[in-house]
C-alpha positions in Angstrom: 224.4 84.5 19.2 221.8 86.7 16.7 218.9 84.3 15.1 220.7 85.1 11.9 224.2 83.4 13.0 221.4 80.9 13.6 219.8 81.0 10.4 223.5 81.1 8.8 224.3 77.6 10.6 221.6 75.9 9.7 222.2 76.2 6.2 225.9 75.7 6.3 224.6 72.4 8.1 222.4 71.6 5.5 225.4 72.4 2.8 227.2 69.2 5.0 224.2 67.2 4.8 224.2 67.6 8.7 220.4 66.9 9.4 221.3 66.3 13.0 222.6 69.8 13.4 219.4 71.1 12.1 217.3 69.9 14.4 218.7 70.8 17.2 218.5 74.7 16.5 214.8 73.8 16.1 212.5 74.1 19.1 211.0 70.7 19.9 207.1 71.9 18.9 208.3 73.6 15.6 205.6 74.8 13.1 207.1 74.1 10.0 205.4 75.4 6.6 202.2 76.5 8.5 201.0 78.9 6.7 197.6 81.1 8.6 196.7 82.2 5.2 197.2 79.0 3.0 199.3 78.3 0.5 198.6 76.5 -3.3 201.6 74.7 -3.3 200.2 72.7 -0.4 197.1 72.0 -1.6 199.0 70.3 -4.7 200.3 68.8 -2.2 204.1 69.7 -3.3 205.8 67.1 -0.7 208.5 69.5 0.5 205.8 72.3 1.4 203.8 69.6 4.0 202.9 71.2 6.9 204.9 69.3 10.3 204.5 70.2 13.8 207.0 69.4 15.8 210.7 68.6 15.7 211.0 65.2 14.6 208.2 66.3 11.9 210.6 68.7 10.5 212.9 65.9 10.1 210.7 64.6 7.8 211.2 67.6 5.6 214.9 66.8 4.5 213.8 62.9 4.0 211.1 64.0 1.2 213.2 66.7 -0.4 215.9 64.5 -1.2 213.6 61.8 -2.3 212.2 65.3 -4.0 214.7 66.5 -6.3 218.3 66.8 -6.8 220.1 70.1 -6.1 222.6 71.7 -8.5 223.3 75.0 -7.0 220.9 76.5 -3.4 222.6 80.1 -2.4 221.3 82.3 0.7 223.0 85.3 -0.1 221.1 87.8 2.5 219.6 87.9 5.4 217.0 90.0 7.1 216.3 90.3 11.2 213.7 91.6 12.9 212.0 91.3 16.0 212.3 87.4 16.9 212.2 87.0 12.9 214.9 86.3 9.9 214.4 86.7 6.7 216.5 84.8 4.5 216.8 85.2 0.5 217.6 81.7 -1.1 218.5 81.1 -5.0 218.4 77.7 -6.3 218.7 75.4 -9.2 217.0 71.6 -8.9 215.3 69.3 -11.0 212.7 67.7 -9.6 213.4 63.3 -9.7 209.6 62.0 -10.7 209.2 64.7 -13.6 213.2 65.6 -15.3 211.8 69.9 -14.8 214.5 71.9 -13.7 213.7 74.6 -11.7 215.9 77.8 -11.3 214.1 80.6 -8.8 214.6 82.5 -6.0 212.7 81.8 -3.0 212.2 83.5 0.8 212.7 81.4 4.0 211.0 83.2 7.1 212.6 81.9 10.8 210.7 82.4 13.8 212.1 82.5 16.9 211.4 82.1 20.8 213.8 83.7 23.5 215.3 80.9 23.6 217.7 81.2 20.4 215.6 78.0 19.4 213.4 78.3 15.4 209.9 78.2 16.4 208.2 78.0 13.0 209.8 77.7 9.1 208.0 79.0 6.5 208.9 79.0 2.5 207.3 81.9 0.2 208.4 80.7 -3.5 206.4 81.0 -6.5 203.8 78.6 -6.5 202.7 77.9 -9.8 206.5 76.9 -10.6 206.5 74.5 -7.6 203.5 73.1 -9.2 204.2 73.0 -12.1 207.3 71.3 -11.3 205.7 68.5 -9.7 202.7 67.7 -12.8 
Protein backbone atom coordinates (compact mmCIF):
# COMPACT_ATOMS: atom_id res chain seq x y z
CA UNK A 1 0.00 0.00 0.00
CA UNK A 2 1.55 3.81 -0.86
CA UNK A 3 1.65 6.23 2.40
CA UNK A 4 -0.94 8.14 0.47
CA UNK A 5 -3.57 5.19 0.41
CA UNK A 6 -2.42 5.67 4.05
CA UNK A 7 -2.93 9.18 4.34
CA UNK A 8 -6.38 8.66 2.33
CA UNK A 9 -7.58 6.15 5.22
CA UNK A 10 -6.89 8.05 7.83
CA UNK A 11 -9.04 10.67 6.95
CA UNK A 12 -11.86 8.64 5.58
CA UNK A 13 -11.46 7.29 9.28
CA UNK A 14 -11.61 10.44 10.73
CA UNK A 15 -14.89 11.30 8.32
CA UNK A 16 -16.47 8.01 10.47
CA UNK A 17 -15.33 9.32 13.64
CA UNK A 18 -13.14 6.10 13.73
CA UNK A 19 -10.28 7.30 16.20
CA UNK A 20 -9.30 3.75 16.71
CA UNK A 21 -8.50 3.36 13.04
CA UNK A 22 -6.26 6.22 13.38
CA UNK A 23 -4.11 5.23 15.60
CA UNK A 24 -3.21 2.21 14.45
CA UNK A 25 -1.63 3.63 11.14
CA UNK A 26 0.40 5.69 13.60
CA UNK A 27 3.71 4.39 14.78
CA UNK A 28 3.71 3.88 18.55
CA UNK A 29 6.49 6.91 19.20
CA UNK A 30 4.72 9.39 16.83
CA UNK A 31 5.90 13.02 16.75
CA UNK A 32 2.86 14.82 16.30
CA UNK A 33 2.86 18.75 15.61
CA UNK A 34 6.74 18.94 16.39
CA UNK A 35 7.69 21.50 14.63
CA UNK A 36 12.14 22.05 14.62
CA UNK A 37 11.48 25.52 13.72
CA UNK A 38 8.52 26.59 16.03
CA UNK A 39 5.36 27.52 15.30
CA UNK A 40 3.07 30.78 16.85
CA UNK A 41 0.10 28.95 16.97
CA UNK A 42 1.70 26.87 19.70
CA UNK A 43 3.06 29.30 21.65
CA UNK A 44 -0.78 30.69 21.85
CA UNK A 45 -1.11 27.63 22.86
CA UNK A 46 -3.99 26.84 20.15
CA UNK A 47 -5.01 23.30 21.95
CA UNK A 48 -5.23 21.30 18.66
CA UNK A 49 -1.58 22.39 17.61
CA UNK A 50 0.02 20.82 21.18
CA UNK A 51 2.94 19.08 20.56
CA UNK A 52 2.38 14.87 21.66
CA UNK A 53 4.90 12.25 21.43
CA UNK A 54 3.82 9.10 21.11
CA UNK A 55 0.73 7.20 20.02
CA UNK A 56 -1.59 7.42 22.75
CA UNK A 57 -0.54 11.32 22.82
CA UNK A 58 -1.86 11.66 19.45
CA UNK A 59 -5.05 10.41 20.76
CA UNK A 60 -5.22 13.21 22.71
CA UNK A 61 -5.36 15.36 19.58
CA UNK A 62 -8.97 14.23 18.43
CA UNK A 63 -10.22 14.55 22.25
CA UNK A 64 -9.25 18.49 22.27
CA UNK A 65 -10.39 19.19 18.75
CA UNK A 66 -13.77 18.15 19.33
CA UNK A 67 -13.84 19.78 22.60
CA UNK A 68 -12.20 22.57 20.04
CA UNK A 69 -14.67 23.44 17.54
CA UNK A 70 -17.30 22.10 15.51
CA UNK A 71 -16.77 21.15 11.92
CA UNK A 72 -19.06 22.16 9.02
CA UNK A 73 -17.30 21.07 5.96
CA UNK A 74 -12.98 19.49 6.15
CA UNK A 75 -12.04 18.47 2.39
CA UNK A 76 -8.44 16.81 1.39
CA UNK A 77 -8.73 17.20 -2.11
CA UNK A 78 -4.88 16.38 -3.07
CA UNK A 79 -2.29 14.70 -2.18
CA UNK A 80 1.52 14.91 -2.51
CA UNK A 81 4.28 11.88 -2.06
CA UNK A 82 7.58 11.99 -1.77
CA UNK A 83 10.33 10.17 -0.38
CA UNK A 84 8.82 8.65 3.00
CA UNK A 85 6.62 11.95 2.93
CA UNK A 86 2.75 12.97 2.01
CA UNK A 87 1.62 15.96 1.54
CA UNK A 88 -1.91 16.45 1.94
CA UNK A 89 -3.98 19.78 1.00
CA UNK A 90 -7.02 20.08 3.49
CA UNK A 91 -10.01 22.81 3.17
CA UNK A 92 -12.14 23.46 6.08
CA UNK A 93 -14.97 25.34 7.61
CA UNK A 94 -15.33 25.32 11.72
CA UNK A 95 -16.25 27.52 14.36
CA UNK A 96 -14.38 27.39 17.12
CA UNK A 97 -16.92 26.40 20.67
CA UNK A 98 -15.28 28.97 23.42
CA UNK A 99 -15.30 32.04 21.00
CA UNK A 100 -18.68 31.59 18.10
CA UNK A 101 -15.46 32.64 15.05
CA UNK A 102 -15.93 30.70 12.15
CA UNK A 103 -13.01 29.89 10.36
CA UNK A 104 -13.00 28.93 6.60
CA UNK A 105 -9.10 28.25 5.27
CA UNK A 106 -7.10 25.91 3.69
CA UNK A 107 -4.42 24.25 5.55
CA UNK A 108 -1.40 21.58 4.70
CA UNK A 109 -1.00 18.29 6.60
CA UNK A 110 2.64 16.82 6.21
CA UNK A 111 2.90 12.70 7.04
CA UNK A 112 6.09 11.22 7.78
CA UNK A 113 6.75 7.83 7.41
CA UNK A 114 9.06 4.86 8.51
CA UNK A 115 9.48 1.61 6.25
CA UNK A 116 7.17 0.32 7.99
CA UNK A 117 3.95 1.91 6.24
CA UNK A 118 3.40 3.21 9.92
CA UNK A 119 3.05 7.76 10.25
CA UNK A 120 6.07 8.61 12.09
CA UNK A 121 5.43 12.34 12.79
CA UNK A 122 2.15 14.79 11.79
CA UNK A 123 2.64 18.08 11.20
CA UNK A 124 -0.12 21.03 10.36
CA UNK A 125 1.16 24.27 8.38
CA UNK A 126 -2.10 26.63 8.46
CA UNK A 127 -2.14 30.24 8.85
CA UNK A 128 -1.40 31.19 12.19
CA UNK A 129 -2.65 34.43 12.94
CA UNK A 130 -6.23 32.97 11.90
CA UNK A 131 -5.77 30.05 14.31
CA UNK A 132 -5.12 32.68 16.80
CA UNK A 133 -7.14 34.81 16.25
CA UNK A 134 -9.74 32.19 16.37
CA UNK A 135 -8.98 31.21 19.72
CA UNK A 136 -8.85 35.24 21.50
Amino acid sequence: MSNVATVQEIYEAFGRGDIPAILQRLAEDVRWEHHPTGNTAQDHDVPYMRPRSGRDAAAGFFQDIGEDFEMHSFNPHTFLEGEGLVAAVIEYDLTVKDTGKRVRDEEIHLWDFGAEGKATAYRHFLDTAKAIEAHS
